[in-house]
C-alpha positions as CSV (number, residue, x, y, z in Angstrom):
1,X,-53.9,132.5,-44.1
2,X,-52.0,133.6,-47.1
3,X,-48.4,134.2,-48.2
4,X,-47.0,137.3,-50.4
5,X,-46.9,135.4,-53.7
6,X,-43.1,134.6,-55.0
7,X,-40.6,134.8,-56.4
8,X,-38.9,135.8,-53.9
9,X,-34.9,136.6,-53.7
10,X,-32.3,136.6,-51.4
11,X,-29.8,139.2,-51.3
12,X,-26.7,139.3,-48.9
13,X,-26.1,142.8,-47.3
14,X,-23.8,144.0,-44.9
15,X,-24.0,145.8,-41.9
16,X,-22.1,147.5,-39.2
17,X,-21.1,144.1,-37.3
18,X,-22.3,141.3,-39.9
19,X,-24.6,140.9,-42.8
20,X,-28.1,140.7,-43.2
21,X,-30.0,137.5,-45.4
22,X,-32.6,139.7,-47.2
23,X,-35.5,137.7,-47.7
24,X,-38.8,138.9,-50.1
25,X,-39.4,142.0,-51.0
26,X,-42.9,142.1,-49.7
27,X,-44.9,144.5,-51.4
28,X,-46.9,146.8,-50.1
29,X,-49.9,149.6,-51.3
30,X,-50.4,151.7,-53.7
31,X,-47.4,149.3,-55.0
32,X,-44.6,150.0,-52.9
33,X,-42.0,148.0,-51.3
34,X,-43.2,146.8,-47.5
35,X,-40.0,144.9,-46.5
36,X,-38.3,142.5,-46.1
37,X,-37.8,139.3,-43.7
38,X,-34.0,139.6,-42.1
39,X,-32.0,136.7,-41.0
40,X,-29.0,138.9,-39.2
41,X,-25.3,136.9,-38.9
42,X,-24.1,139.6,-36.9
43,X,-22.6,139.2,-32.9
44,X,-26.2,141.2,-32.1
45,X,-28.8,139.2,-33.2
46,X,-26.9,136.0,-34.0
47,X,-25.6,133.9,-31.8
48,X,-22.4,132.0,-32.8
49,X,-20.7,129.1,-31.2
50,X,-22.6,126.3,-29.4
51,X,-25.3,127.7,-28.5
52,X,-26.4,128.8,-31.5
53,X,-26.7,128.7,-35.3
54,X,-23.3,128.6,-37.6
55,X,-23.6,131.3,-40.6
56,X,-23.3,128.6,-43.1
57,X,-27.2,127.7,-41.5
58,X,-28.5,130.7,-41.6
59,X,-27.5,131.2,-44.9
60,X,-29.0,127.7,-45.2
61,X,-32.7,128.9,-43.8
62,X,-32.9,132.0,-45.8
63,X,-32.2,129.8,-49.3
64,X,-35.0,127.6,-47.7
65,X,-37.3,130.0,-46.9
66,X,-36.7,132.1,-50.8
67,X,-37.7,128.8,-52.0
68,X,-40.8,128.3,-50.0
69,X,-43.2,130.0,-52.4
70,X,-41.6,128.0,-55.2
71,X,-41.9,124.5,-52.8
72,X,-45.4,125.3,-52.1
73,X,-46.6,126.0,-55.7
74,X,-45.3,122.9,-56.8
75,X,-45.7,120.2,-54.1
76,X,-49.4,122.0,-54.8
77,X,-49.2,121.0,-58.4
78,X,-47.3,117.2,-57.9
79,X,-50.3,116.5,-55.3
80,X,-53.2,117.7,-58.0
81,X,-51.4,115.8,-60.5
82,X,-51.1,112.8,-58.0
83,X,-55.1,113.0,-57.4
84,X,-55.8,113.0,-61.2
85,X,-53.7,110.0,-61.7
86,X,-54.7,107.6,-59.1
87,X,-57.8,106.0,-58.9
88,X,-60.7,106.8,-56.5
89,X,-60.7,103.3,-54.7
90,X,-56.4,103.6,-53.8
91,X,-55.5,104.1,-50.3
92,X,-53.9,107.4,-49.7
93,X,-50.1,106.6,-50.5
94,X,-47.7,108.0,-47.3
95,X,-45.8,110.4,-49.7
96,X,-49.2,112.1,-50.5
97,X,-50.5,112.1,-47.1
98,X,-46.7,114.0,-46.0
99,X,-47.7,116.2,-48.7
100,X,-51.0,117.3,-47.7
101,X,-49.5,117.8,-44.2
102,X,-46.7,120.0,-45.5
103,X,-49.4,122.2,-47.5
104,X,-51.9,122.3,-44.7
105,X,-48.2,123.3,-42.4
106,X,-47.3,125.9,-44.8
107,X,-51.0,127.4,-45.6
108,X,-52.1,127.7,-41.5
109,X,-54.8,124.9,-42.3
């Protein structure tokens, strides 16, 4: 399974009863724009109050998931790094094992 490559932005639009957390753009053929992911603070697809998330986490989730290409690309680079460095006969440390389990999360593996 694969991701559409970064960077990716976030841009804050509004709507007719919130905003909308604009997440990507994805691209699509021929080179045009596919979409985007939405995360919607609105009273329609939000749900405010106790039973649900506040719009300061939702804002929260879509600066997370902007960053996940970024995360990826260079927990992927700290691990390779980690690899070269340590030698054959070493144990796996915990941090690199949390790391390949956070890679294998985000790539489907």
């Amino acid at each position: 399974m694969s991701h559409t490559t970064g960077p990716w932005t976030l841009e804050t639009v509004k709507t007719q009863v919130g905003v909308c957390h604009k997440i990507g753009p994805f691209p699509g053929t021929c080179g045009r724009e596919m979409g985007h992911a939405c995360i919607y603070v609105d009273g329609i697809h939000s749900f405010p109050g106790p039973h649900g998330p506040k719009e300061e986490e939702l804002l929260a989730n879509a600066r997370l998931m902007t960053a996940a290409p970024d995360l990826l690309a260079a927990l992927q680079r700290c691990l390779a790094h980690f690899d070269n460095i340590r030698p054959v006969e070493c144990d796996e440390s915990p941090m690199a094992a949390q790391a390949r389990r956070a890679i294998r999360k985000a790539t489907g593996q």
